[in-house]
Each structure stands twice: as structure tokens, then as C-alpha cells.
GUKERO-654471 format. One record per atom (N, C-alpha, C): residue in three letters; x, y, z. Coordinates in steps of 0.2 Angstrom, whole numbers, plus 5000, padded with zeros to 4 digits. Atoms other than C-alpha are relative to their C-alpha. Layout:
// residues N
ALAXYZ...
END
This chain:
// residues 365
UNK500449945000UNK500050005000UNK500450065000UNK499649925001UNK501450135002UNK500550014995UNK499850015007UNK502150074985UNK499850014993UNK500449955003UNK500650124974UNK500350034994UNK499749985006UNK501750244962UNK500650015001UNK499350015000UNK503350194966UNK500550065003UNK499849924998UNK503750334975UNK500449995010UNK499750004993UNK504950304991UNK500150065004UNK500049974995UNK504650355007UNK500550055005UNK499249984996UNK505850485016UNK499949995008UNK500350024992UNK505750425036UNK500550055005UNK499749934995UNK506850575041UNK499750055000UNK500549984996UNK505950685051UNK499449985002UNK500750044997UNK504550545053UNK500250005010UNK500150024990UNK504150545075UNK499949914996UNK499850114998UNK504350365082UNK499449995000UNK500850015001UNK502250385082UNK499949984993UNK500150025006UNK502250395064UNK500549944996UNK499650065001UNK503550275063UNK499749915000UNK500450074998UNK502650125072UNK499650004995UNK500450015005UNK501250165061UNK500349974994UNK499650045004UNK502350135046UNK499949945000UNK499950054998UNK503049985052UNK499349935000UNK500550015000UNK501449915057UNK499649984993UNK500350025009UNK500749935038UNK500349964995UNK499950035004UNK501949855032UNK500149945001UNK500250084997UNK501649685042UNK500749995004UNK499450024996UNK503249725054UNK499850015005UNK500150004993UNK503349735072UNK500350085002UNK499849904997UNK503349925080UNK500750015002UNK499450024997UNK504849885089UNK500550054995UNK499449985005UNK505749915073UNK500050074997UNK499749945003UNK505550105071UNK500450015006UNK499449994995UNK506450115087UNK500650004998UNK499550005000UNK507650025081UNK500550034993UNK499549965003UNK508050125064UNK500150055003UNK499649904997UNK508050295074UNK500549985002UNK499249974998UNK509450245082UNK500549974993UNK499549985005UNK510350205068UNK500050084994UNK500049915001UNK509650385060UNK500550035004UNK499749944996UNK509950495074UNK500549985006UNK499450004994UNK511350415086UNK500649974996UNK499250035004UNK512550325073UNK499950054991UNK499849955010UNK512150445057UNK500049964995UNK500050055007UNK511750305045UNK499550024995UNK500549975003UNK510750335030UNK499949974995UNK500250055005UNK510950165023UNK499749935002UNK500450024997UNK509650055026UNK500749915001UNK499550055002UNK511049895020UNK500549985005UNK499550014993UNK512149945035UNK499949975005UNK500450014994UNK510749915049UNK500049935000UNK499650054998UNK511549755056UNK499549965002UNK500450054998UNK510149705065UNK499449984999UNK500750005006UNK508649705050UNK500349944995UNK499750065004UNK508749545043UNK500150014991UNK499750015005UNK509349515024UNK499150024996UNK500850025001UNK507349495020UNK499850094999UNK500349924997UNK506749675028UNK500650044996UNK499749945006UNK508149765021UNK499850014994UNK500250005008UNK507749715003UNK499350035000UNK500749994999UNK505949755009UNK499950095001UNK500049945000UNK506349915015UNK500450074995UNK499649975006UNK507549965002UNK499550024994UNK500549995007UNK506049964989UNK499450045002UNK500949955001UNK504650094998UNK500550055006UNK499749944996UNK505850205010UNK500950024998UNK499449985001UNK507450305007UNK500050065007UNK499649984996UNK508550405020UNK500250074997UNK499649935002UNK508850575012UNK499950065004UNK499849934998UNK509650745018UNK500250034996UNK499449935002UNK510150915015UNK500849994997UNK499549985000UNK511550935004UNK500450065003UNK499749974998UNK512951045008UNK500450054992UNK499949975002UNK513151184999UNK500750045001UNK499649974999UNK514551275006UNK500250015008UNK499849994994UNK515551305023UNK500550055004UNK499649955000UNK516251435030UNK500150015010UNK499650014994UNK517351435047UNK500350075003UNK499849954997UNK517551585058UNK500550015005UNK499450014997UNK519051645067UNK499949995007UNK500150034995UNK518151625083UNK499749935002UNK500350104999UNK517651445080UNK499249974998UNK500649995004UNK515851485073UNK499949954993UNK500050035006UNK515351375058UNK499450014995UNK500450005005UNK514251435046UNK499749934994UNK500350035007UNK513351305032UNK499650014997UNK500249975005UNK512651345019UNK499749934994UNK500450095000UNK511251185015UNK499650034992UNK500450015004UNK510551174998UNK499349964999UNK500850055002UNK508651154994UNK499850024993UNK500049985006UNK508351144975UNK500650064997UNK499749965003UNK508851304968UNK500350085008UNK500149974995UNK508751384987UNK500449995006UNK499750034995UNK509651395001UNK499950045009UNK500150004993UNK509551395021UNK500849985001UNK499550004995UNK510751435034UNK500149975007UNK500050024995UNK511351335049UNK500650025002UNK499349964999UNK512551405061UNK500049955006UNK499850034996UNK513651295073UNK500450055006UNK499649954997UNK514251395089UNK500049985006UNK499650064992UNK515551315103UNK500450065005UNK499849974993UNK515651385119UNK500649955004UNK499550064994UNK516751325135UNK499649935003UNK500550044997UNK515251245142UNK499649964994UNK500650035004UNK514151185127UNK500250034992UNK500249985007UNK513851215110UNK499450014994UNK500749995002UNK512351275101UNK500250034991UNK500350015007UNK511451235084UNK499650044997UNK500449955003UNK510851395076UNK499449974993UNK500550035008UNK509151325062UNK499750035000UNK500649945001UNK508051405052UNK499549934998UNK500550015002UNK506551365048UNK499250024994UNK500449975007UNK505851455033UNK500450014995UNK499649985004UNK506651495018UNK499850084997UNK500049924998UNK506851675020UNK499450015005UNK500649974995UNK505451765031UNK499650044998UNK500649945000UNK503851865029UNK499850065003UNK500149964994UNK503951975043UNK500350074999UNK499649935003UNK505052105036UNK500250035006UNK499749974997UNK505852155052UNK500850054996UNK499749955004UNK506852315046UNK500849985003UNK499050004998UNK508752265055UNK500149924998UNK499750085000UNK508652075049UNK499949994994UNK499850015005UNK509651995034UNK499549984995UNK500550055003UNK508151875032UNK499550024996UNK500349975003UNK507051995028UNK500050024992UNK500049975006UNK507652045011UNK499949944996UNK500150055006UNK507451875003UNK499149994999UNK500650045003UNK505651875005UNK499749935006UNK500150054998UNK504551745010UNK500149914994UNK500150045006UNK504751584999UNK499549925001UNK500450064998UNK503951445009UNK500449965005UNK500150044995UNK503951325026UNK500749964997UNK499650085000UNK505351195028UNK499549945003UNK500650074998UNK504451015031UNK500549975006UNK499650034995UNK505050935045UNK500549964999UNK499550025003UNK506250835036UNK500850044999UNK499249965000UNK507450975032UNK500150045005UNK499749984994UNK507251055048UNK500549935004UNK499550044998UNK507950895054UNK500749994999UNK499550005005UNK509050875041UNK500650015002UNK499449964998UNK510251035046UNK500349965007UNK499650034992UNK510350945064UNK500449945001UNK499850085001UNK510650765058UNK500750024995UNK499650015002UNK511850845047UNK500650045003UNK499549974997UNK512850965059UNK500349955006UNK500050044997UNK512850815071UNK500849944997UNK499750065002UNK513450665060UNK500750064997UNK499349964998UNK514950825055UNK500549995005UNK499850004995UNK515250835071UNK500549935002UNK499650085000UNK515450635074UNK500649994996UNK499550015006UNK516550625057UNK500750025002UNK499249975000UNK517850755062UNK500350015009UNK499749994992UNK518150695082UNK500750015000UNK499549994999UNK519950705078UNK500250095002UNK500149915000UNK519550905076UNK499850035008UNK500349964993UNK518850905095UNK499650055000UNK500649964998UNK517350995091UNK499449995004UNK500350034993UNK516250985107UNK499150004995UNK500750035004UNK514550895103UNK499350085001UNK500649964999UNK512850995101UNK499449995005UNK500450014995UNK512051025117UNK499450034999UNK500849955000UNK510651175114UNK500050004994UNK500249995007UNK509851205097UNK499350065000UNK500149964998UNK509051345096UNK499550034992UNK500549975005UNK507551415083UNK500050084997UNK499749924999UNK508451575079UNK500250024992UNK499749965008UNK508851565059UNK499550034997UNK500449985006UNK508051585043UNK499449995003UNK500550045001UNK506351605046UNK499550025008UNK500450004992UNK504751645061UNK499849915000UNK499850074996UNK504751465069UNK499249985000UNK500850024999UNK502751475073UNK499850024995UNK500350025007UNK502251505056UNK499949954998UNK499950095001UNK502651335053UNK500249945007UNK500350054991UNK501951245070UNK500049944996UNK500150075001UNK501451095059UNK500649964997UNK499550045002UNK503151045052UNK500350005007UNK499949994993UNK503851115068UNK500349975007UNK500250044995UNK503151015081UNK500349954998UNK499850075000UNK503650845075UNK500950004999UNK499249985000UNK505450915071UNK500349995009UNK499849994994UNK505550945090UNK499849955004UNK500150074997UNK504750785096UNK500749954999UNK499450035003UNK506250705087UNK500650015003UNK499449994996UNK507450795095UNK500049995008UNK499950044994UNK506950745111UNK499749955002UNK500150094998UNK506450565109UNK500849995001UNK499450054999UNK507750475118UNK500249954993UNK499750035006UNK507850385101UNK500050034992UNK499849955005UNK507950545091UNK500850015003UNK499649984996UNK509250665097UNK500149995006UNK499750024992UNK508950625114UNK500250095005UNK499649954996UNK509150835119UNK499250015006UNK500649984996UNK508150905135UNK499650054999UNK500549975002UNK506651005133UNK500250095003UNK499749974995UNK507851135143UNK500650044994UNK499549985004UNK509251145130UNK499750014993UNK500549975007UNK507751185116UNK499850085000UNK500349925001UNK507451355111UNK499650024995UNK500649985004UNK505951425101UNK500250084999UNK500349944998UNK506251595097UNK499550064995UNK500749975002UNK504551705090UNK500150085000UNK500349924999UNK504251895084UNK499450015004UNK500650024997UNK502751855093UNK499550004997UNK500850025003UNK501251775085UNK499549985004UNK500450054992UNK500151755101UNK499649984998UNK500550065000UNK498651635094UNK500649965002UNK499850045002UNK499951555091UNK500549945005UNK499750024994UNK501051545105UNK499749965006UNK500850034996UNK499251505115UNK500149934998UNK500050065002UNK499251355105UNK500649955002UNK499450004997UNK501151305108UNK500049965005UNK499950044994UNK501051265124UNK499449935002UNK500550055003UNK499551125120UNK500449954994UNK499950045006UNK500851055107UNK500649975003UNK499350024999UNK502551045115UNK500250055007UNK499950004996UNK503351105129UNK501050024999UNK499350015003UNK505251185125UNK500050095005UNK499849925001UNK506151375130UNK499650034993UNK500149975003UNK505351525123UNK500350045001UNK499949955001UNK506051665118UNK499650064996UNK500249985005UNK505451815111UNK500150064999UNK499649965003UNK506151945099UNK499650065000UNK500349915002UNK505452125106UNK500250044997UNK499749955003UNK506552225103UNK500150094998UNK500349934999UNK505752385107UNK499850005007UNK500450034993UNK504952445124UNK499550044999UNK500649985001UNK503452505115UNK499750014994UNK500350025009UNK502152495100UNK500150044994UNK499849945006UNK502752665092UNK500649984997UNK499450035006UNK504452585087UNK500049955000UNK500150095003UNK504052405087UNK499750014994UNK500250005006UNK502852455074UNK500550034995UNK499549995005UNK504352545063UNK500449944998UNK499650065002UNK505552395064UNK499649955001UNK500450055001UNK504452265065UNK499249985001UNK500750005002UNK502752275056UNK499749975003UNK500550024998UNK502052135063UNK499850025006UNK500249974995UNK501752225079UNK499350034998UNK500749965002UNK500452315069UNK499449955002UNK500650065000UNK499252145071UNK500149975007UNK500050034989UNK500052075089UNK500350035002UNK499549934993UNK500652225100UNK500449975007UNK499750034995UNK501752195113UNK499549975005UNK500550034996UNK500352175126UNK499849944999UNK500250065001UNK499652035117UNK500449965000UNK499450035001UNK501251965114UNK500349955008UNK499850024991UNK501851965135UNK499349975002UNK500650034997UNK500151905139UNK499949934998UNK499950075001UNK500351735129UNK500449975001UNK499550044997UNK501951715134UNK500049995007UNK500250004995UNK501451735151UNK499749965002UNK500650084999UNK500051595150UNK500749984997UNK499850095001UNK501351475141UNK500750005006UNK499650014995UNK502651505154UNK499849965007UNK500350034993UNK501551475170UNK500049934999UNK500050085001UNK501251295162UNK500749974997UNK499550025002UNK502951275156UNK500649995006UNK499450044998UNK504251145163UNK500750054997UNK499649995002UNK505451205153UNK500550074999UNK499849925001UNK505551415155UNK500449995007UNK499850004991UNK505751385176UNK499550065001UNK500349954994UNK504551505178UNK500350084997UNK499749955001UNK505451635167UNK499850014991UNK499750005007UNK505551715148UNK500550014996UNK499349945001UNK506951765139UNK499650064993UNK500249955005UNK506751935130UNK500550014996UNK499449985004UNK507751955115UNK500150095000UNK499749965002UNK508552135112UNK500450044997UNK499449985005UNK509452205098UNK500150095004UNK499849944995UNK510452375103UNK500050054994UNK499849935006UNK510052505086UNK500250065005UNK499849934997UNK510952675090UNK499450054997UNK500549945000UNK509652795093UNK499650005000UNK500650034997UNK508352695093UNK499649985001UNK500150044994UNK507952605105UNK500549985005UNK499350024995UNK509652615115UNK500050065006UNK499849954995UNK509152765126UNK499749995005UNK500150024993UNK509152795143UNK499049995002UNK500750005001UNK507352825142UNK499649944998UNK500350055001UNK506852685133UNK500449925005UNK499850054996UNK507752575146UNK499549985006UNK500650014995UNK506352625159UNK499349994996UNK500750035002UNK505052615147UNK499949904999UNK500050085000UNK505752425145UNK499849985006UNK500050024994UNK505852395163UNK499150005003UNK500849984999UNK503952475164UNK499549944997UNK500350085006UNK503352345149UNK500049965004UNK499750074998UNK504252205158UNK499750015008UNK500250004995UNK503352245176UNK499949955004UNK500650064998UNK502352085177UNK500049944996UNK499850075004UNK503351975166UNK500749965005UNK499350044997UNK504751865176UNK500149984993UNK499849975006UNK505851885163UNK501049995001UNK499550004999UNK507651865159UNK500250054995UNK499949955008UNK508352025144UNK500849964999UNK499549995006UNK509651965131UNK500050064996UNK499849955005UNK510452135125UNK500649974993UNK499650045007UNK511152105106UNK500250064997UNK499949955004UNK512052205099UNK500049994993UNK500150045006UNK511652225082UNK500550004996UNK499650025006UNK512452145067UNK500150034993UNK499949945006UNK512952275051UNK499849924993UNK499850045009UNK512452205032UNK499750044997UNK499949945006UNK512552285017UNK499150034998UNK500549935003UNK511452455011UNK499450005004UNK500549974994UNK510452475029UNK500550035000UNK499849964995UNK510652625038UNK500050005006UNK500050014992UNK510752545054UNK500750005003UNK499450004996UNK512252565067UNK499849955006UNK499850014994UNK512752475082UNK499850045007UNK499849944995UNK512452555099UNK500649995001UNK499250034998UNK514252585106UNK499949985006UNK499850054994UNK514852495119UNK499750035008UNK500249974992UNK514352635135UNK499350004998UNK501049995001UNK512452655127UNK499849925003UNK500250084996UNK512452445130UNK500149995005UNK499850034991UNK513352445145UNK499550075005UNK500249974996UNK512452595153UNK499149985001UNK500650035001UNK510552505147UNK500149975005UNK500050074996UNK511252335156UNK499950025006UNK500150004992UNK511552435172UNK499550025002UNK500749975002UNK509952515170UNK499549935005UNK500050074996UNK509252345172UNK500249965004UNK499650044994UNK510352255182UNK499750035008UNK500249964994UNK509952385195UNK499350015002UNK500750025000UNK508152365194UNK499649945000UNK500050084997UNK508252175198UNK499849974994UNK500350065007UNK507952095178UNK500849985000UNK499950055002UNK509051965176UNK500550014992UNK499849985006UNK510252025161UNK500849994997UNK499250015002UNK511651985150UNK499950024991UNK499749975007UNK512552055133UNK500349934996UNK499850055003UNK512651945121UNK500750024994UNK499450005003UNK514251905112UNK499849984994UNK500349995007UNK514451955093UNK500549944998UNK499750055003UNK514951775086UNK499849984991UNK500050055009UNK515551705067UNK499650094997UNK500249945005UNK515251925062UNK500449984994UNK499749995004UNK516551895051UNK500149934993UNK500250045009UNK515651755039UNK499450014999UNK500649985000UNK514151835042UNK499349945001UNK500450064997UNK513451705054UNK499750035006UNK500049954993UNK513051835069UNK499150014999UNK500949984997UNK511051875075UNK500150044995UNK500249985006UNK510251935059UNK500250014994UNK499250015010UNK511851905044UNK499549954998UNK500250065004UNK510651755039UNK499750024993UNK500549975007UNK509951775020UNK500149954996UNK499950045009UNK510551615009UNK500350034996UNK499849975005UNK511551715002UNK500050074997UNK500449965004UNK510351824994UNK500350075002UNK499849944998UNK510951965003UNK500450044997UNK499449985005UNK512251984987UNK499650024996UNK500349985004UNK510852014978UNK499450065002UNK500449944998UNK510052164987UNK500150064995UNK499949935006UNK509552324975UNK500350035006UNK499949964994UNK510352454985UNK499750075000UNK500549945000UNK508952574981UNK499349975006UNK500250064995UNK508152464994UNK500250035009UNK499650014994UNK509052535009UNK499450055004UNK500449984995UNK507952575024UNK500150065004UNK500049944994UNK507552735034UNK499650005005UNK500450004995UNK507052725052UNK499550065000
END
């Protein structure tokens, strides 16, 4: 029945739920999506032939109605602070995954759209447009693929992938239905196996959607204000026009109170533009916003790419913000600018495309 028009099955991204179903159809014992995930997601195999312990019979069974494929590799590009850029081909298209190794850990930068629709005005993603949803398969993909890298070049001593992080190409909860079963995968003990702790989601905020969210999974949110209020949210990112901040902290606030995985906290992402949104002023008007949110602030300083007219705050605008905060008890760290110089850094994402921007395009706040 699932050979029809001769068309093989791709079982990467399949959950172990849809898995068993499979199996089941095809008059075998459930047992056995178990045991291909662990050769998918713990030994990086992606040849049905190898699996040592699928008899002679089943292989040749499963050889003719499923295949193993991933994301090729487009390009890689290796920053002098240890960042890794990949640059993953889909057809004629491509998506970005960034690799970035701390002392402690190491975390898996994925997107999940090819380009974005949201048009926020300081981010690279923005200018490719929206082109369409990644399926769960190539969200996996990037991580099946930065992993089994990983395993391949242990002589290199690159430290494994602890956190992964919903932060590339692309808003995350526009596409909940590939989404979700991506992040199930990642933390089935016979997927990746990561905690629900080390997952991060992070959203311009779509609150229905957020609502829902927590009825589907259970992971860290984040969420990318980036203003501390609706008259400049609205200029750097439209979508405000439709879910305003209020709405935004009020859904994240319901999925927190039932979420395992925040402790009872959010992180609020923001970027540091010089002039505006970096003044003293809008420090307190953040700390006002944030009153009644338990709350952690990631300050970002922003990352330059070509024909905006955006600037960096300098270095005492960020550090006199953080003291700001800090001194009014939130919870606050400056995040460090990684892999700037392959244009792997919070918002350099584009596929590329960003070599193809008209420069009569350049934006004014």
C-alpha cells in the first residue's frame, strides 16, 4: 500500500508515532521504528544495508518503499572564533545553519523558513522574501547533518551539540505543523535524545499561536521584542501592527506558568539599534513593559549587512542599558557577537541572497 506509484518514502523527520504506524502497515513489528531511529539519529546511517540488525529479507523490503535522504551541503564557511556557518542546499534555494562552541556547550543555530515574511527592518532574512515552510524533514535534516559532521571529524575536538536553538532563517510558529514533530524527534530518547531545557523556540510573537504552543510541546521560549513599546515596534517590525506587545507578553505569560521547561521565566530577545531603542529612556520604558513578566533580557548588539542604515549601539549605550536593568532586579546579559565575520552573527542570515539586494532598497527608520 505505500508502494502504489513507486514513490519512496523519506522516514527522516518521521516521529517514532508515525514510525510504528509505518512499520505496522507494512506487516512488521513496531519495535522496529525504534530500532531504525537509532541508527538515523545516534549512529548517522542513512543506509538501510548497514542496519546489522534488519534481517537480509526486511532490508530488501525496505529498500524498495523507503529512502534515508538529507540536505546537501552547499558550502561552509569557518570563523576565526570557532563559529561554523553551512550553507544547506534545497533545490535551487538555500538555508542557513550555524554551529556555535562555547566552553560549556555548544549550540545549533536552524532555520525554519526559507527566507521570512515578517520583514523586520534590521534582519538579513527579511530581504529574501518569504518563499515557503521547511517540512520537517529538512528541519531535521540541518541537525542530523551538523551532528553526524560533528561525529565524522572527532579528531577535530569539536564539542557535541547540546542546545539548538530556533533562531535562523525564518518565524518558527508560522510553521507549528512541520515544527512540532521536528522537536518531538529531538527529544525522543531515540531521536536526538536533547532536553526540553536545551530547546529554544524563538517567536516575533504570534500570540494565537503561542496559545496553542503550549498544548503541542513543551520547550524554552523566547521572544524577539526588541522595542519597549508599540510606536517603534511598529517601525522595525510590522508585525506588531496585528499582535502588539501586550498581546504578545500575555501569551507568553500563560505558556510559561504551564511550562516545565522556561522555570517559571522568559527570555526577551533585544537588539541594541543606535538611537533607537538604545536610550536611557527607553530602558525604563522596558523595565515598565516587563513589570509583570518574570523575565530574563538578552541585550544583542546588532549585526551590520549591506545598504541598511542601521548602526550598532556603542559599547557605554549597551553597557549603561544593562546597568539600568541590572539595577532594577531583571535578570540580564549582553550577548556576544559570534561568526560576524562570515556573516553567521544574530540577523547576517539570508542564503545568500543578501548579494543580491538592490541598493535602492536601503531602509530609513
Amino acid at each position: 500500500m505505500f508502494n502504489k506509484t513507486n514513490k519512496k518514502i523519506n522516514i527522516l523527520g518521521k516521529t517514532r508515532e508515525e514510525l510504528y504506524d509505518f512499520f505496522i502497515k507494512i506487516g512488521e513489528e513496531k519495535f522496529r521504528a525504534e530500532q531504525i531511529m537509532k541508527w538515523i539519529y545516534k549512529r548517522y546511517c542513512d543506509d538501510v544495508s548497514l542496519m546489522t540488525d534488519f534481517s537480509k529479507n526486511l532490508k530488501n523490503k525496505l529498500k524498495n518503499i523507503i529512502k534515508i535522504d538529507h540536505l546537501d551541503i552547499e558550502s561552509e564557511n569557518i570563523s576565526q572564533d570557532g563559529t561554523i556557518k553551512w550553507v544547506l542546499k534545497i533545490n535551487d534555494q538555500n538555508i542557513e545553519t550555524v554551529y556555535i562552541p562555547e566552553i560549556n556547550r555548544a549550540t545549533l543555530c536552524i532555520s525554519s523558513q526559507i527566507g521570512c515574511a515578517l520583514n523586520c527592518k534590521f534582519c538579513a532574512t527579511s530581504y529574501q522574501g518569504f518563499n515557503r515552510n521547511l517540512n520537517s524533514y529538512e528541519i531535521i535534516s540541518q541537525i542530523w547533518y551538523a551532528m553526524k559532521i560533528i561525529n565524522d571529524r572527532n579528531n577535530f575536538k569539536l564539542k557535541k551539540i547540546t542546545n539548538i536553538v530556533m533562531m535562523g532563517m525564518g518565524e518558527p510558529l508560522l510553521n507549528l505543523k512541520n515544527l512540532v514533530p521536528a522537536i518531538k524527534i529531538i527529544l525522543d530518547n531515540y531521536g536526538f535524545g536533547l532536553s526540553k531545557r536545551r530547546i529554544t523556540i524563538s517567536t516575533a510573537g504570534i500570540s494565537p499561536v503561542i496559545k496553542k504552543l503550549g498544548k503541542l510541546i513543551d520547550v524554552k521560549l523566547a521572544i524577539s521584542l526588541h522595542a519597549p513599546n508599540d510606536i517603534i515596534r511598529n517601525k522595525i517590525m510590522p508585525i506588531n501592527k496585528k499582535y502588539n506587545i501586550k498581546s504578545i507578553l500575555l501569551s507568553a505569560k500563560k505558556y510559561i506558568s504551564t511550562s516545565k521547561a522556561n522555570k517559571g521565566k522568559i527570555s526577551i530577545e533585544y537588539i541594541m539599534l543606535n538611537e533607537i531603542n538604545d536610550k536611557t529612556e527607553h530602558a525604563y520604558q522596558l523595565i515598565n513593559c516587563l513589570k509583570n513578566i518574570p523575565c530574563k533580557i538578552n541585550l544583542i548588539p546588532w549585526n551590520p549587512f549591506p545598504y541598511v542604515k542601521y548602526k550598532c549601539s556603542n559599547f557605554n549605550k549597551i553597557n549603561n542599558f544593562y546597568k539600568i536593568l541590572i539595577k532594577h532586579g531583571i535578570t540580564t546579559t549582553i550577548r556576544k557577537q559570534r561568526g560576524i565575520d562570515i556573516k553567521a552573527a544574530c540577523g547576517q542570515l539570508s542564503g545568500n541572497v543578501i548579494n543580491r539586494i538592490n541598493k535602492r532598497n536601503i531602509i530609513n527608520f
